[in-house]
N, C-alpha and C positions, 0 to 999 in steps of 0.2 A: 324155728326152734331156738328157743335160748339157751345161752352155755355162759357159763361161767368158767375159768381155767383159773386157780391159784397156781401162782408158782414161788419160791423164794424163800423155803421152810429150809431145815439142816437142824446140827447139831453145834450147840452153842454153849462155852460153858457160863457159869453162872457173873452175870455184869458187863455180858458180851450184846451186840445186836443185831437187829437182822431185819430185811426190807420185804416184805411181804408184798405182792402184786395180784392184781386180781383181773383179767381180762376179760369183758364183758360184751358178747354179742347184743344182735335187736333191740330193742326199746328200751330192755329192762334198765340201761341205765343212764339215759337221758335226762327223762323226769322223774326218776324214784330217789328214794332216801337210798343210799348206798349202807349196809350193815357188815363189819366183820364180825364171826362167831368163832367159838372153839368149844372142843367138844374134848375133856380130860379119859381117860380110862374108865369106867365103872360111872362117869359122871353124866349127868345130862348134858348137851348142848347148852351152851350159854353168850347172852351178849357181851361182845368187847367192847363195841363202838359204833356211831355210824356218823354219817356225813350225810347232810340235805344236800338240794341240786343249788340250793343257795351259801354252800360252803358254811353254814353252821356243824358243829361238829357236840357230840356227847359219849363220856366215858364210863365204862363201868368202872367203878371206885378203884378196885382192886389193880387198875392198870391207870388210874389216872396220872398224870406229869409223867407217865415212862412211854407210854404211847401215842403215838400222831398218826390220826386217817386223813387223809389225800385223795381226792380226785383229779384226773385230767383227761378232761372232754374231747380233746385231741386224738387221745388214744383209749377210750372207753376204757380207763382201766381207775380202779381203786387199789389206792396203797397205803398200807400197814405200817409205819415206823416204829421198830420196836427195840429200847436202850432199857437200858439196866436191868435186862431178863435175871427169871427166876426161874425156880427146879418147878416151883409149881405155875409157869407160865407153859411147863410142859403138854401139849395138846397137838391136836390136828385143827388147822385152823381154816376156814369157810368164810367165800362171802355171799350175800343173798341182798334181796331187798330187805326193806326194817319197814312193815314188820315182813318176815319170811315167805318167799312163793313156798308150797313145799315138794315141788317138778321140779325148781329150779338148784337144786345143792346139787355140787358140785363133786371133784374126787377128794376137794382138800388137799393141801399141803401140811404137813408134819413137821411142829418143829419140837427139839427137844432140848433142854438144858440140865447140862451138867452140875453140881456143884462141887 
């Protein structure tokens, strides 16, 4: 069974940061594209980012030069760098394959900023 664990959400206020983690059991994250998502209030699920197994990495606009995705194969985990947060960077934030298993989400981590 695969699991994903975020951990590393909180409450931040706005121009603040925060490291987001993603623990990942089994295969899924050996050879797959690694994806963070977030999912707003009232909004659809959306992509943030993801990271190939070959350390390419792609951002959605809206977070590009504030966000940095991370892998380390050591410890099967992907991580979320996230500086100069905004009220509307407010979400629960998910990691999955890119593109998505849809077994695989997780509980998510909640982060939220203040302004």
């Amino acid at each position: 069974q695969v699991q994903l664990v975020e951990s590393g959400g909180g409450l931040v206020q706005a121009g603040g940061s925060l490291r987001l983690s993603c623990a990942a059991s089994g295969s899924i994250f050996s050879a797959n594209v690694m994806g963070w998502y977030r999912q707003a209030p009232g909004k659809q699920r959306e992509l943030v980012a993801y990271i190939t197994s070959g350390g390419m990495t792609n951002y959605a606009d809206s977070v590009k030069g504030r966000f940095t995705v991370s892998r380390d194969y050591s410890k099967n985990t992907v991580y979320l760098q996230m500086n100069s947060l905004k009220p509307e960077d407010t979400a629960v934030y998910y990691c999955n394959k890119f593109p998505p298993a849809p077994a695989s989400w997780g509980q998510g981590t909640q982060v939220t900023v203040s302004s």
